[in-house]
N, C-alpha and C positions, 0 to 999 in steps of 0.2 A: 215938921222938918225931918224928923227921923223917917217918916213915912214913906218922904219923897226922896228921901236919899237909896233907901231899899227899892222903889221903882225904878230908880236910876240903874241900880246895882243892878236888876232883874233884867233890863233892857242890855245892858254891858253881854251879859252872859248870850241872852240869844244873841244876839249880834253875830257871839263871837262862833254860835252854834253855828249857826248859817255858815259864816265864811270856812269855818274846818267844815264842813259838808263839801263846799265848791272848792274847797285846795285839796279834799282827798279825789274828789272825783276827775281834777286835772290831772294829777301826779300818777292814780293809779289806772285809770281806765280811760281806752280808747273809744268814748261814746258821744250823744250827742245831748247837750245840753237845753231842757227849755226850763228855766226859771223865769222871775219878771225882766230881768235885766237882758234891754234886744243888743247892749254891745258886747255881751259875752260869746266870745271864738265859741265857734261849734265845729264839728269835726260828723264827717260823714254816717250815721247810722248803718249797721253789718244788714244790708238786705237777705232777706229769705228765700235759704236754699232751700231744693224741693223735696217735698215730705220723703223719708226714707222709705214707707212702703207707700205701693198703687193703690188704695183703698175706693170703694162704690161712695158713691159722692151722698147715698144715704146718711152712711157712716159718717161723713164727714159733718153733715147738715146737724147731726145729733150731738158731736163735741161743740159744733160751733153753739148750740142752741144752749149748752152745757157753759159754753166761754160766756154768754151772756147773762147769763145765773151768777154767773161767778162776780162778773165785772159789778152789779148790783153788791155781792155780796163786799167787794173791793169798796166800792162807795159807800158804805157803813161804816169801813174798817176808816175812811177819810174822814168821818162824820164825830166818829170815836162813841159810836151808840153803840153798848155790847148789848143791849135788847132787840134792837134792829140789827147787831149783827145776827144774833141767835135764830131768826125770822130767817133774813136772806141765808143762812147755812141750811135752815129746812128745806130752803127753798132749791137750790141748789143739788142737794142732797137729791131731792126729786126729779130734777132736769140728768143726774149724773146715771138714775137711777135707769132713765129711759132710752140710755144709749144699749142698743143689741149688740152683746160682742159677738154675734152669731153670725155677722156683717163680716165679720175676719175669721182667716183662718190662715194654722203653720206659725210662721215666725211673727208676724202682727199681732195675732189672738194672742200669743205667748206677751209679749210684749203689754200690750196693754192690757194684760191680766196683773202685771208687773208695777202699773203705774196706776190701777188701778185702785188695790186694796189700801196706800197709803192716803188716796186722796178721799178714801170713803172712811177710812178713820179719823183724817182732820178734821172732817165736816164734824162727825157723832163730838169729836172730842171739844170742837167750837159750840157747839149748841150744848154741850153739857157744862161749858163752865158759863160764869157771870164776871169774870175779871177780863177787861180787855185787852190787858198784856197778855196775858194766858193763850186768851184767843188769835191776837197778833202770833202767837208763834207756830203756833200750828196752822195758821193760815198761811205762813211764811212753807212749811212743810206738803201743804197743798199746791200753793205756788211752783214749786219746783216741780212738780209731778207732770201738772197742766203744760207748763213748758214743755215737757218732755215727751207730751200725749200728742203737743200740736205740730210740735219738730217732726215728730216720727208720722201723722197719718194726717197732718192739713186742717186747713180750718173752708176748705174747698171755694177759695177767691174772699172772704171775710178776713180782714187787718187785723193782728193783737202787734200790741208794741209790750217786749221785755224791757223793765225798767227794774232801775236800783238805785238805793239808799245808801251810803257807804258809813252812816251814823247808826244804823239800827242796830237792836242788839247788843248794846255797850261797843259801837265802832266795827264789829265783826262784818255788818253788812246786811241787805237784804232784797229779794229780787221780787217782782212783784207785775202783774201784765193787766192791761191797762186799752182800751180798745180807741184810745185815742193818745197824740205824740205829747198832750199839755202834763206835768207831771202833777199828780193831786197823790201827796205822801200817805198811804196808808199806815204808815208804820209810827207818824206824828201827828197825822190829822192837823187841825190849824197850829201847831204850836211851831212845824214846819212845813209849810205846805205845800210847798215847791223844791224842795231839796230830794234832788236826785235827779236821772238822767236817763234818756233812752238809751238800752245797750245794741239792741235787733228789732228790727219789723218781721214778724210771723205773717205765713195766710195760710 
């Protein structure tokens, strides 16, 4: 009896996870929502404006081959395997590795020499620990870089969708890109696995 009153209790709690996930994500952001439920209002996703520099579609070909590393590594972070995360971070790390900044040059090479060094330290810093929180937050610190890599020089006609968690973190929030619109939570793995929301479509 006590057993099944604390599973009771346990189920009370996500519940009420989920539904503060979906009432902050109404309240505070204009995004679009895919969870399982199809009657929940959705609201237009921000389409992507064009890369702020001109870059050779080489360049481009190589973050994109670099976003697919990643998105691997993303699906570990879903899986909540910090061994298999540590694997997709090596893995990563070698695709990040193989991009020529010798492709840009002026205010681009500047630029992503800028958004570079933080997301080659997330990588070392994810593969050197074994705690998945740990590794969640520097992937979280990665994330944002990658945004900002794909904003600024394209992913040359290849989709990423910006997506975000408004629970992770203790509530603070978290952004995370995702190469398709279904949301699969890195930041909760199964314990929420759809909480969150697309913010923008990148290419």
């Amino acid at each position: 009896m006590k057993t099944t009153s604390i599973q009771f209790s346990l189920a009370v709690i996500a519940i009420g996870l989920c539904s503060a996930c979906s009432g902050n994500k109404q309240e505070s952001h204009d995004a679009h929502h895919h969870g399982d439920d199809p009657t929940a209002a959705e609201t237009p996703v921000r389409e992507a404006s064009k890369p702020q520099f001109q870059v050779n579609t080489e360049f481009q070909q190589q973050l994109g081959e670099f976003f697919s590393a990643y998105v691997a590594l993303k699906d570990a972070f879903v899986a909540s395997d910090a061994d298999k995360v540590k694997t997709q971070a090596q893995a990563s790390g070698a695709a990040l590795e193989k991009i020529d900044m010798k492709l840009l040059s002026g205010a681009a090479h500047n630029d992503w020499m800028v958004y570079l060094a933080p997301m080659q330290a997330s990588l070392r810093d994810i593969e050197a620990s074994g705690d998945i929180e740990a590794q969640r937050k520097s992937f979280s610190t990665l994330s944002d870089n990658l945004y900002k890599s794909i904003k600024a020089f394209g992913l040359g006609g290849k989709e990423a969708y910006y997506e975000f968690c408004p629970m992770a973190f203790d509530n603070k929030g978290g952004y995370w890109l995702s190469d398709e619109e279904k949301i699969r939570n890195p930041y909760f793995g199964d314990k929420m696995l759809t909480c969150g929301n697309v913010e923008e479509k990148l290419q």
